[in-house]
Wavefront OBJ file of the C-alpha trace (Angstrom):
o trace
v -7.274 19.475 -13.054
v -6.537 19.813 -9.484
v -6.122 16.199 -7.258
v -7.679 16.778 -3.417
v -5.276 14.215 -2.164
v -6.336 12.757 1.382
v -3.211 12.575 3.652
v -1.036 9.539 2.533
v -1.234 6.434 4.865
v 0.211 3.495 3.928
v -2.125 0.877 2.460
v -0.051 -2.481 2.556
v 1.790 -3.218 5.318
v 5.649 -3.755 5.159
v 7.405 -7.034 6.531
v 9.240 -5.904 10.099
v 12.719 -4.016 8.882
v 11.382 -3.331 5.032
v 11.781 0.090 4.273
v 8.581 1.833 2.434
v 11.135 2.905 -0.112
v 13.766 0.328 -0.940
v 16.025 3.088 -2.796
v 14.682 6.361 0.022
v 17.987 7.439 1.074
v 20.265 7.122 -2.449
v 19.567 6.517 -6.380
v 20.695 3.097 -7.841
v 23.384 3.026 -10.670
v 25.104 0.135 -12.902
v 27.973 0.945 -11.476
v 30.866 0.229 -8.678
v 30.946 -2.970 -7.141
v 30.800 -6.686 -8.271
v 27.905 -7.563 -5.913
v 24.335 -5.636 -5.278
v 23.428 -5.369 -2.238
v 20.098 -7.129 -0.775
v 17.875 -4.198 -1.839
v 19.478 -3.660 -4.582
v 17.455 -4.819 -7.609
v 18.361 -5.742 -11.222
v 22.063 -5.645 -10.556
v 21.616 -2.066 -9.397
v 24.338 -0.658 -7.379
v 23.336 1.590 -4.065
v 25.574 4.837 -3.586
v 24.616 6.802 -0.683
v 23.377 10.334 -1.663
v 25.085 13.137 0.177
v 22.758 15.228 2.873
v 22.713 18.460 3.343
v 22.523 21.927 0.809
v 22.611 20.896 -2.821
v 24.735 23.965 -3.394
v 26.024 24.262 -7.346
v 29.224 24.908 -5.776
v 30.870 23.627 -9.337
v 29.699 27.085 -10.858
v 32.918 29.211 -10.927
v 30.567 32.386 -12.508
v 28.223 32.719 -9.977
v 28.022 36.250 -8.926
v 27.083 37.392 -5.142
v 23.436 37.808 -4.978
v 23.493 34.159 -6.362
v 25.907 32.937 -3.393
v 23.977 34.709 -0.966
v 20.566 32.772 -2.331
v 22.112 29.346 -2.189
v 23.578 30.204 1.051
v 20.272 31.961 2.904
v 22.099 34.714 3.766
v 19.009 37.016 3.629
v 20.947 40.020 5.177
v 23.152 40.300 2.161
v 20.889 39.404 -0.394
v 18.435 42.464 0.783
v 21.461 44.611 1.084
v 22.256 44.001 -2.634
v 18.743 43.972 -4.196
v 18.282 47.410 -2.341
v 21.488 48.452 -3.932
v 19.770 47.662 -7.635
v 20.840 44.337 -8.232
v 18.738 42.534 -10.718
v 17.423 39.631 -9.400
v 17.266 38.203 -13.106
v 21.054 37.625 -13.686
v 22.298 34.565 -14.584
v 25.566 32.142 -14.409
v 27.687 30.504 -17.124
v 25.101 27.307 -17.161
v 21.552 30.212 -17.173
v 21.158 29.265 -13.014
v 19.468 32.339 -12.292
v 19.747 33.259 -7.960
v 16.226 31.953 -7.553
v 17.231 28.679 -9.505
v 19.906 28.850 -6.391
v 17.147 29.589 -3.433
v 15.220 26.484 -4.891
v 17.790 24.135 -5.011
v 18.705 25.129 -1.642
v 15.132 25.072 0.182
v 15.852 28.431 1.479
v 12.151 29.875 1.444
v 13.070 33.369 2.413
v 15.713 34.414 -0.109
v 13.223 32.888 -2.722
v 10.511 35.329 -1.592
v 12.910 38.432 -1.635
v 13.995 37.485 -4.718
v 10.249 37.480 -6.183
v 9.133 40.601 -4.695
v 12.025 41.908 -6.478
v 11.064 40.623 -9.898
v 12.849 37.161 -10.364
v 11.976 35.385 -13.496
v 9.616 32.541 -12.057
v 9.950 30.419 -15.245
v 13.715 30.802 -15.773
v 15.252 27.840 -17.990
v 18.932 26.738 -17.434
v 20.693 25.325 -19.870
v 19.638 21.706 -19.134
v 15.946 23.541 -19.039
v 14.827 23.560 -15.637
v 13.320 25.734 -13.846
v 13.102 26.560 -10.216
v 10.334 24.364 -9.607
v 12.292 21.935 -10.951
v 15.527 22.365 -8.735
v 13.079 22.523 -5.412
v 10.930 19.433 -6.567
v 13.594 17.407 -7.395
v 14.633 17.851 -3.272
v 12.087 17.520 -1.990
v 11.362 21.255 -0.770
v 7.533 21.668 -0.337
v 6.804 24.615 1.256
v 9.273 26.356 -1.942
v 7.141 24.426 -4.326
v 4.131 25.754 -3.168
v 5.324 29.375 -2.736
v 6.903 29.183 -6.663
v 3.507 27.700 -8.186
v 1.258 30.153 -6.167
v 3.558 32.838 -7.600
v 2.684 31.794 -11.208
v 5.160 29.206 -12.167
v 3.994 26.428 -14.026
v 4.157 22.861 -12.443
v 3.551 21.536 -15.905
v 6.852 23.172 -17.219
v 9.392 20.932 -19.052
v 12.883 20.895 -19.393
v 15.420 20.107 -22.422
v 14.902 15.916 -21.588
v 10.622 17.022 -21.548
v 10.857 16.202 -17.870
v 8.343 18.107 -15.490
v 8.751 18.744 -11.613
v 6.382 16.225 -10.891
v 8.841 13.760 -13.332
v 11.809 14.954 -10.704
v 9.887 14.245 -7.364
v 8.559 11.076 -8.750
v 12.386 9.762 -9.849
v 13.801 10.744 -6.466
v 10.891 9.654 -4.300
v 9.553 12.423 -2.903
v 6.505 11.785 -1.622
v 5.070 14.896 -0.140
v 6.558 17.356 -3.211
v 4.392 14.604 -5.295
v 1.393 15.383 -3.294
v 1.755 18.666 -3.418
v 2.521 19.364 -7.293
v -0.359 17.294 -8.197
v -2.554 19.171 -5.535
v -1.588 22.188 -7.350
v -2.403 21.414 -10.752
v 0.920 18.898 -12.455
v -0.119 16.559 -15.306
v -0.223 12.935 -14.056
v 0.559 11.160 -17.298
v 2.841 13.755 -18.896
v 5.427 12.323 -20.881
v 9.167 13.038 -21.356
v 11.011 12.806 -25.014
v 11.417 9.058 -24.246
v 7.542 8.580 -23.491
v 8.068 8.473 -19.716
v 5.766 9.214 -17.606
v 6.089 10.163 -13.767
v 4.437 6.397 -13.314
v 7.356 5.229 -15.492
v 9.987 6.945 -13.360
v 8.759 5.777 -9.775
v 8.407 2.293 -10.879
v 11.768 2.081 -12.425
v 13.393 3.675 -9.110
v 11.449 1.269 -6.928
v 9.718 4.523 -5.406
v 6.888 2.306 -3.676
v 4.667 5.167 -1.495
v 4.979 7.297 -4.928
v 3.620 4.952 -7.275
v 0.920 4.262 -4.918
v -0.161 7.827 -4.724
v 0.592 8.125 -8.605
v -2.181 5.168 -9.154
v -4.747 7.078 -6.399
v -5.136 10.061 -8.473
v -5.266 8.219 -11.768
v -1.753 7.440 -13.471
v -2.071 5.213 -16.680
v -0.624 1.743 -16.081
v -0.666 1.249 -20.315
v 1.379 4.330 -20.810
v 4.078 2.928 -22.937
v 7.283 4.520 -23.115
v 9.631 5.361 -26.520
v 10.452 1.658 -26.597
v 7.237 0.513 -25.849
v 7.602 -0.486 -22.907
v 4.350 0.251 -19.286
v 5.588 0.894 -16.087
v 5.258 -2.520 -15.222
v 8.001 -3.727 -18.300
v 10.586 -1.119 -16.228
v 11.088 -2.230 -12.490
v 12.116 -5.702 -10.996
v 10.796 -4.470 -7.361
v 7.992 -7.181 -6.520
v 5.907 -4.580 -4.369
v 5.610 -2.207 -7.296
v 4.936 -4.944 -9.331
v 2.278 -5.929 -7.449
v 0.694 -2.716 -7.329
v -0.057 -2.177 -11.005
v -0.958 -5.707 -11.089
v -3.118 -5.139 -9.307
v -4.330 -1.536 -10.997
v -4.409 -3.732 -14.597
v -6.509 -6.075 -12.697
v -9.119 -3.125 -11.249
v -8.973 -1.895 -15.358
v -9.707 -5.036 -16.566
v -6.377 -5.376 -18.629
v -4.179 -8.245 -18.007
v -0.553 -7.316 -18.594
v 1.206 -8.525 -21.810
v -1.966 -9.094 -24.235
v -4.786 -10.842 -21.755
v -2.532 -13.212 -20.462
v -3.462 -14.616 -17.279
v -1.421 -15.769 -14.279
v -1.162 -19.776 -13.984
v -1.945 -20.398 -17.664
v 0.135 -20.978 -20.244
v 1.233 -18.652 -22.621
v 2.474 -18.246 -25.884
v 5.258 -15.520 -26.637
v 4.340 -13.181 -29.196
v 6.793 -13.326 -31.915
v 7.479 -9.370 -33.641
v 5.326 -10.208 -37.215
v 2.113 -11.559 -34.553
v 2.796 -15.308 -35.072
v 2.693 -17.553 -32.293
v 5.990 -18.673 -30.329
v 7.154 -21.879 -27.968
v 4.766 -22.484 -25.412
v 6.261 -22.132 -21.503
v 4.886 -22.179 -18.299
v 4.022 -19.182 -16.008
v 7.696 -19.072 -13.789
v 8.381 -15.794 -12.135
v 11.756 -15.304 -11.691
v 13.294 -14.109 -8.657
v 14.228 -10.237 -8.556
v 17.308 -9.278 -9.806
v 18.063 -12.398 -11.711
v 18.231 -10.893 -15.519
v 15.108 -12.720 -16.632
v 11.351 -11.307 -17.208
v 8.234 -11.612 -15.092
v 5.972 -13.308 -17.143
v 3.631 -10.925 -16.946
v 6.491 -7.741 -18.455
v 6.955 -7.510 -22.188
v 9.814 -8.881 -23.390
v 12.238 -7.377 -26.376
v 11.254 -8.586 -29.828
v 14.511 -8.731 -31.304
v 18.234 -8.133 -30.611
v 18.399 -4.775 -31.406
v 14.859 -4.079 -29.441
v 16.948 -5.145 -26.772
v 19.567 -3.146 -26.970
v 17.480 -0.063 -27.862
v 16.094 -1.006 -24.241
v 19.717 -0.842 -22.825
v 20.700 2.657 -24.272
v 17.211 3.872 -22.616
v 17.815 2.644 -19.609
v 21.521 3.528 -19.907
v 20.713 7.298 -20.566
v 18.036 7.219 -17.412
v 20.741 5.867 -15.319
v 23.337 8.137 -16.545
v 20.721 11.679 -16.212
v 19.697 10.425 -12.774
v 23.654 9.842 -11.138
v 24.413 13.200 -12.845
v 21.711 15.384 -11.122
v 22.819 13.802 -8.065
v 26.705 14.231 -8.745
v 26.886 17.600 -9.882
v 24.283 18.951 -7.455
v 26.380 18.472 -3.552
v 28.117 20.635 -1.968
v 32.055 19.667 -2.562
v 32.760 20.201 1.484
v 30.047 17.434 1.766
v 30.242 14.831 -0.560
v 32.632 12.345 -0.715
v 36.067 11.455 -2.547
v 35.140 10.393 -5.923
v 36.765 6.939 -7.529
v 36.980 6.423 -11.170
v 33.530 3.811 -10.563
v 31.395 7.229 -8.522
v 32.229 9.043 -11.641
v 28.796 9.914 -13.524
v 29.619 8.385 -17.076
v 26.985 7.954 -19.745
v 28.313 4.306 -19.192
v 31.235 2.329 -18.515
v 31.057 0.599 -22.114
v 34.574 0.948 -23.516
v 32.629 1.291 -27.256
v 32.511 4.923 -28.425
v 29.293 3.621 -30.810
v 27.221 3.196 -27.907
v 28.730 6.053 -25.533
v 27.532 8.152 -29.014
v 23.750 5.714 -28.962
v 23.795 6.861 -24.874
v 24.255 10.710 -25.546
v 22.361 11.163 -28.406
v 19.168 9.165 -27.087
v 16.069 10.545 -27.973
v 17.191 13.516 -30.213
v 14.819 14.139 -33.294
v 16.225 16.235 -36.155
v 20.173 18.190 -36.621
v 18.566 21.105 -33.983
v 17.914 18.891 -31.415
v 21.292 16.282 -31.576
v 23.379 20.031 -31.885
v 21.707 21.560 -28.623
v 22.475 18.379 -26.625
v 25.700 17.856 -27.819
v 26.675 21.839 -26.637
v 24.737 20.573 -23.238
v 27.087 17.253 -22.956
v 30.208 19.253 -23.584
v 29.596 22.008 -21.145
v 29.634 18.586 -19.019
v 32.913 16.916 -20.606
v 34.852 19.479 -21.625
v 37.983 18.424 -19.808
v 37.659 22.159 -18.119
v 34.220 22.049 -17.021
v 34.339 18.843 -15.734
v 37.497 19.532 -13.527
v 35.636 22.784 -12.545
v 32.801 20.537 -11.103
v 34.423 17.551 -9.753
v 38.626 18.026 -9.396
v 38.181 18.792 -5.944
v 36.943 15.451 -4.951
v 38.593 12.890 -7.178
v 41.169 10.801 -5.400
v 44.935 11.433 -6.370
v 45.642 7.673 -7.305
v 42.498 7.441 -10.401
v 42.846 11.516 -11.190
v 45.079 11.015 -14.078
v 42.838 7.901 -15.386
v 39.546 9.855 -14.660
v 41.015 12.399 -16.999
v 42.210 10.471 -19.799
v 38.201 9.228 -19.993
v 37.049 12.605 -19.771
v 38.877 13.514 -22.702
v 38.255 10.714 -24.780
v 34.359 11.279 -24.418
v 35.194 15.028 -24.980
v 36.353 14.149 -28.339
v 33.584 11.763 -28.943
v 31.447 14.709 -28.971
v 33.812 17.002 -30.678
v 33.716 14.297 -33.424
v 29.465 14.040 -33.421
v 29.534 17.884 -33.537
v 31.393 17.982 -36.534
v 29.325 15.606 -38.300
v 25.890 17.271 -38.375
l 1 2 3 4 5 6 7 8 9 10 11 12 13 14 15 16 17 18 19 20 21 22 23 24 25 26 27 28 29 30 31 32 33 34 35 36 37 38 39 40 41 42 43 44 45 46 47 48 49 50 51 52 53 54 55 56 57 58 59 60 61 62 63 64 65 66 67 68 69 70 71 72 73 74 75 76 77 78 79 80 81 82 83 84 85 86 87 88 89 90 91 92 93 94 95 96 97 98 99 100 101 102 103 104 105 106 107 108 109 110 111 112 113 114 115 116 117 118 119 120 121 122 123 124 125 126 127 128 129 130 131 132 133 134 135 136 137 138 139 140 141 142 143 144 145 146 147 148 149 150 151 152 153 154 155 156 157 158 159 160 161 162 163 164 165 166 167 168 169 170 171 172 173 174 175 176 177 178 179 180 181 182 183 184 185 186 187 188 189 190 191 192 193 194 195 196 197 198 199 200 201 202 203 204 205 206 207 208 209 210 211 212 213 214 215 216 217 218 219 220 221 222 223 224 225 226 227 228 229 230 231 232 233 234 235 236 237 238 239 240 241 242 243 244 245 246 247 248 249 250 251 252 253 254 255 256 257 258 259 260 261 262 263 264 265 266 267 268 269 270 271 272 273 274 275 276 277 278 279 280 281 282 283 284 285 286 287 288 289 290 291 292 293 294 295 296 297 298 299 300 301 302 303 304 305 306 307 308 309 310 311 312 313 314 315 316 317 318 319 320 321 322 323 324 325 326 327 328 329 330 331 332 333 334 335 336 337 338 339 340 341 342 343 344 345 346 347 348 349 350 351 352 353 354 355 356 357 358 359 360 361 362 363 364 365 366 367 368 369 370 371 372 373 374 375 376 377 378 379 380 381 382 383 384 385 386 387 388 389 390 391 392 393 394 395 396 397 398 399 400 401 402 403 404 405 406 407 408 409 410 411 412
């Protein structure tokens, strides 16, 4: 089903100096510093993406009709498809030169490249495709050129995200309209149950969710742990919006409880629990709205924090591993990408192996996280920016997750 979307005007107003989208400019991590920043929510730690080309310049392999994609040098890239280049070549991690023209925005060397027979629905080896690579920056006029060319806006990668998953996470507002204009799923799910509703909310991507709730996103979806949109962000103007879309539906949040009443917590075998008044924390504080499910147990809870954990950890890496190194800053042992900074190996393991189903699926993500931490790769990608003073520390982590997945490899 195609969405006629009208164009997007805001439908709240903001307070004077509140940004539309508290995280527009960076992603949020657990990560870094001591103290969050004001906008920072949940403990969430801001990092300031780099601007510019997203350039894979960590690819060592990539041959020279790739380079001349990523860098629009249309001249060249002609020059070689005219001399019989195939345009469906590939690096060491399956980026194919259009997977380079899409993660760089540059329109024209994608069009040369697809009169010349490029493989539209190419799959890296983390899955995506080049719909992907352009949705997740934001690069609308690509998207529409790729999905009026035949690629599928409903494609998924290895994690089951789609492109309209990728714009949603990162805020991109117009690539959102545009991908659902031209046909993407709103409530498709990811392996963990996610859907694009799940990731705006949790990344406090206010102007997306609204547009996500327009065109009919389901505020009940519940993720792998069970958990709505509404159970995954602590920002209080995207919590007001699906409140407000449960209260258009008719369905209170957290089983027909209603605001200013009392309420009794619903204990895991359906039995009543201690009675407590209706308190809404403030944001950021640790505690639950009461109108967001809570964990039922212990472990429920900490199946929660590997989730979110492996979210975190997907999102910092796409950013990380995506900027040009002549761009993007030095990077400390804290700006480092890691599946977390827990110092236990059981839950680094519960972090990387999140979501698998079956010995096929834990062996193809542990070959995807080593072609990340092999001590090799990762130098390939990121030595050029770490600073001299944590280098040899950086390293010694690198290696010790390394064997953490040498070890899980072994095993199945």
């Amino acid at each position: 089903m195609k969405f006629q979307l009208p164009t997007f005007a805001k439908t709240r107003s903001f307070s004077s100096g509140e940004a539309s989208d508290a995280s527009d400019k960076g992603y949020f991590s657990k990560r870094g510093q001591d103290e969050p920043d004001e906008a920072n929510k949940g403990g969430f730690v801001y990092f300031e993406k780099t601007s510019g080309p997203k350039i894979m310049a960590h690819n060592r392999h990539r041959d020279a009709l790739a380079q001349a994609a990523a860098d629009d040098d249309i001249i060249t890239l002609v020059q070689l498809l005219q001399a019989g280049r195939k345009p469906t070549g590939s690096d060491d991690e399956d980026n194919t030169a259009l997977h380079h023209a899409a993660n760089n925005g540059n329109l024209e060397a994608a069009q040369e490249l697809l009169k010349a027979g490029a493989d539209i629905n190419a799959a890296n080896v983390d899955g995506d495709t080049p719909l992907h690579k352009a949705a997740c920056w934001d690069y609308s006029d690509v998207v529409d050129l790729l999905v009026q060319a035949g690629a599928d806006p409903n494609a998924q990668n290895a994690n089951g995200w789609s492109p309209l998953h990728e714009a949603a996470c990162n805020g991109k507002l117009e690539t959102v309209q545009r991908l659902l204009h031209l046909g993407a799923e709103v409530n498709a799910v990811t392996k963990d149950g996610d859907t694009p509703l799940h990731k705006a909310a949790r990344w406090s991507r206010r102007e997306v969710v609204q547009v996500l709730l327009l065109v009919g996103a389901d505020v009940e979806a519940k993720d792998a742990t069970g958990r709505r949109p509404i159970d995954r962000t602590n920002d209080e103007m995207v919590m007001q919006y699906l409140l407000e879309q449960h209260a258009q539906n008719g369905t209170a949040p957290h089983g027909g409880w209603q605001q200013g009443q009392q309420h009794s917590q619903p204990q895991a075998n359906g039995g009543g629990g201690e009675q407590r008044q209706n308190s809404a924390p403030s944001a950021g504080s640790g505690e639950f709205k009461w109108w967001q499910k809570e964990p039922e147990s212990p472990a429920h809870k900490a199946e929660w924090d590997t989730a979110d954990e492996r979210e975190t950890y997907e999102v910092a890496w796409a950013i990380c591993s995506t900027s040009k190194d002549s761009e993007a800053p030095p990077m400390s042992y804290a700006e480092v990408p890691w599946p977390t900074t827990s110092s236990d190996m059981d839950f680094v393991k519960g972090v990387f192996l999140y979501g698998c189903q079956g010995p096929e699926d834990t062996k193809k993500r542990v070959r995807l996280e080593l072609l990340r931490w092999h001590p090799d790769k990762f130098m390939a990608r990121f030595g050029k920016r770490l600073l001299a003073a944590e280098r040899d520390r950086i390293l010694a982590r690198v290696q010790a997750i390394s064997q953490v997945l040498n070890v899980i490899g072994e095993s199945i």
